[in-house]
Residue frames as a rotation matrix with the C-alpha (Angstrom) as fourth column:
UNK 1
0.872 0.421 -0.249 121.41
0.489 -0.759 0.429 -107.78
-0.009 -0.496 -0.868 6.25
UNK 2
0.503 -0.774 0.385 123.77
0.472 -0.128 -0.872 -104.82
0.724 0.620 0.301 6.31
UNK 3
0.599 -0.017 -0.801 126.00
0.800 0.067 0.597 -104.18
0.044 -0.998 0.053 8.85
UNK 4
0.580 0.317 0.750 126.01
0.223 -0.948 0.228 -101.14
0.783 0.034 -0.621 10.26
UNK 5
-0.651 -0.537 -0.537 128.59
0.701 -0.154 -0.696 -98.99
0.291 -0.830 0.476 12.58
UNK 6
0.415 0.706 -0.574 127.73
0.908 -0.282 0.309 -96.42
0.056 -0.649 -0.758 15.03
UNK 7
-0.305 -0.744 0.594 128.37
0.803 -0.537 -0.260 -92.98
0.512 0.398 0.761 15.16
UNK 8
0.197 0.584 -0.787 127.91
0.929 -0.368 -0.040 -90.34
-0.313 -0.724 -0.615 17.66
UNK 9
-0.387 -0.413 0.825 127.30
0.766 -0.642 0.038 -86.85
0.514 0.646 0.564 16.71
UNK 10
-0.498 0.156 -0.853 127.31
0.519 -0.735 -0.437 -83.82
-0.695 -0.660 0.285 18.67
UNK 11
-0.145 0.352 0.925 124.68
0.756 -0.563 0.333 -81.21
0.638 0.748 -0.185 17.20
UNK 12
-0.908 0.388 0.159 123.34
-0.410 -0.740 -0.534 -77.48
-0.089 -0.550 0.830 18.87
UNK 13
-0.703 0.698 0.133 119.82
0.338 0.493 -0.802 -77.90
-0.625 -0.519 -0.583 20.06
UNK 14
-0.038 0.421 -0.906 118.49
-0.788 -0.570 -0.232 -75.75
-0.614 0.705 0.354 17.23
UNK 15
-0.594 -0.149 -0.791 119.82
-0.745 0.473 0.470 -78.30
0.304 0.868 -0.392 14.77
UNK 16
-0.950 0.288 -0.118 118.56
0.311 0.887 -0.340 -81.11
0.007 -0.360 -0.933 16.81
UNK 17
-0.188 0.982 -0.016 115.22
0.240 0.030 -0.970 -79.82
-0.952 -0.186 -0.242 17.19
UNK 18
-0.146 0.098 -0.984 115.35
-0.913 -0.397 0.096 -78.52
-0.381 0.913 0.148 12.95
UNK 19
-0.756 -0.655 -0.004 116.37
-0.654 0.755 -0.042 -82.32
0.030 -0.029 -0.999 12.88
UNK 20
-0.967 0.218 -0.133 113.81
0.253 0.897 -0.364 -84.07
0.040 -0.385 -0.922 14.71
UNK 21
-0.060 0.844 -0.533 110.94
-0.427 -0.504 -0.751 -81.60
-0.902 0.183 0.391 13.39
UNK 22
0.090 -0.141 -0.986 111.85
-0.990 -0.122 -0.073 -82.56
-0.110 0.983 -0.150 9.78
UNK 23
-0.994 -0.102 0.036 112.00
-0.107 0.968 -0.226 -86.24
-0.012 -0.228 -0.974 10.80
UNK 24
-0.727 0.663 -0.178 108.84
-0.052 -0.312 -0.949 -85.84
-0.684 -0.681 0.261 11.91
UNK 25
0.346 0.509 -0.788 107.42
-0.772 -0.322 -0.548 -84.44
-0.533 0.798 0.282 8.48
UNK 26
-0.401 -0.735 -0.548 109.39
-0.913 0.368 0.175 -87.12
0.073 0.570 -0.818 6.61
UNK 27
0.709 0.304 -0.636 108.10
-0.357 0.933 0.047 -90.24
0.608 0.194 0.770 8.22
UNK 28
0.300 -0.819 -0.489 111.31
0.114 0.540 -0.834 -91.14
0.947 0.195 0.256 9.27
UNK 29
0.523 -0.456 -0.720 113.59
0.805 -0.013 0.593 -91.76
-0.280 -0.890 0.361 12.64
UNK 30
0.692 -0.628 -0.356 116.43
-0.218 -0.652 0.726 -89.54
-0.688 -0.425 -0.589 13.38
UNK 31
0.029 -0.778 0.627 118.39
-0.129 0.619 0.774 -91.89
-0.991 -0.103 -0.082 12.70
UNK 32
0.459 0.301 0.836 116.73
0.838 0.166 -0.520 -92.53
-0.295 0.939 -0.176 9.01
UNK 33
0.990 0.128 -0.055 116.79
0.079 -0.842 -0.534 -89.03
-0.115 0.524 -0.844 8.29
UNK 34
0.241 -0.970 -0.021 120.89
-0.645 -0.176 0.743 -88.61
-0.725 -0.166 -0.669 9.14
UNK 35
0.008 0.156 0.988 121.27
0.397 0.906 -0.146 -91.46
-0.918 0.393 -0.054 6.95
UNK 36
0.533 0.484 0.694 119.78
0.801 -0.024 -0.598 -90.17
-0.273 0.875 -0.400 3.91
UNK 37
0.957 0.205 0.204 121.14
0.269 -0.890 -0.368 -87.12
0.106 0.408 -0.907 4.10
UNK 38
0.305 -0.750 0.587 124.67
-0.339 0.490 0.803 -88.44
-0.890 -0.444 -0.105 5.01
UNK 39
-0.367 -0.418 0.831 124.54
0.656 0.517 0.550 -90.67
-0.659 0.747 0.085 1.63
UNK 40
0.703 0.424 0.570 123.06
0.699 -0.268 -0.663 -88.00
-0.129 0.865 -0.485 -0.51
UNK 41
0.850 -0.513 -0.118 125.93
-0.514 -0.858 0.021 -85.47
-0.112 0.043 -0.993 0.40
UNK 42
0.045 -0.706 0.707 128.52
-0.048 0.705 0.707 -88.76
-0.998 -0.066 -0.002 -0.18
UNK 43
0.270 0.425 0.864 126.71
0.723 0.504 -0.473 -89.11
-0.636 0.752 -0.171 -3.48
UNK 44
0.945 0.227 -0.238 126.97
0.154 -0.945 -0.289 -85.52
-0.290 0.236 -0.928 -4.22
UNK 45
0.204 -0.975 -0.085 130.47
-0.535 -0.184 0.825 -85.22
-0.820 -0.123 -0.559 -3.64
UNK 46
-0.163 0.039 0.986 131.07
0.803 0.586 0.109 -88.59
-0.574 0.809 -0.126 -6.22
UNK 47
0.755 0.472 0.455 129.35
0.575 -0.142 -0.806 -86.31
-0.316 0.870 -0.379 -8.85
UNK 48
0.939 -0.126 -0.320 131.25
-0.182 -0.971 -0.151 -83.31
-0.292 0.201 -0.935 -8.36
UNK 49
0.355 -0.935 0.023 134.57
-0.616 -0.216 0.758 -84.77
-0.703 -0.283 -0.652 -7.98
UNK 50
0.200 -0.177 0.964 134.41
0.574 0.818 0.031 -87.03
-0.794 0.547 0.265 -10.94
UNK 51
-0.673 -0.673 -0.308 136.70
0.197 -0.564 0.802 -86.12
-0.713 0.479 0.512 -13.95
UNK 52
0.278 0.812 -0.513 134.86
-0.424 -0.376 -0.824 -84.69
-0.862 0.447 0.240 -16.92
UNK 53
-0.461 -0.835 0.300 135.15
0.117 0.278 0.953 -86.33
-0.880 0.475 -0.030 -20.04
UNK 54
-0.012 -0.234 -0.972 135.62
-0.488 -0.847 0.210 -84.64
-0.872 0.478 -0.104 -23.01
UNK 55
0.379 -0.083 0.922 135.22
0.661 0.721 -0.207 -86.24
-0.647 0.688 0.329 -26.92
């Protein structure tokens, strides 16, 4: 199993409720959803920031 930290994040109630609507539609916890969308913008970054290479 993989061990996991905690993390507390302040949001505006808009977001939180955009948040926990879209959870909702997803399947998914909160918690899931932050997650995913946490490592896909980690992932992103990786892509962009990776050197091009040129033949």
């Amino acid at each position: 199993m993989t061990n996991k930290r905690d993390l507390r994040l302040r949001v505006s109630e808009k977001l939180y409720a955009e948040l926990m609507q879209w959870s909702a539609e997803e399947l998914r916890s909160m918690n899931g959803l932050v997650e995913y969308l946490l490592t896909e913008a980690v992932r992103k970054r990786k892509r962009t920031s990776e050197p091009e290479h040129k033949e």
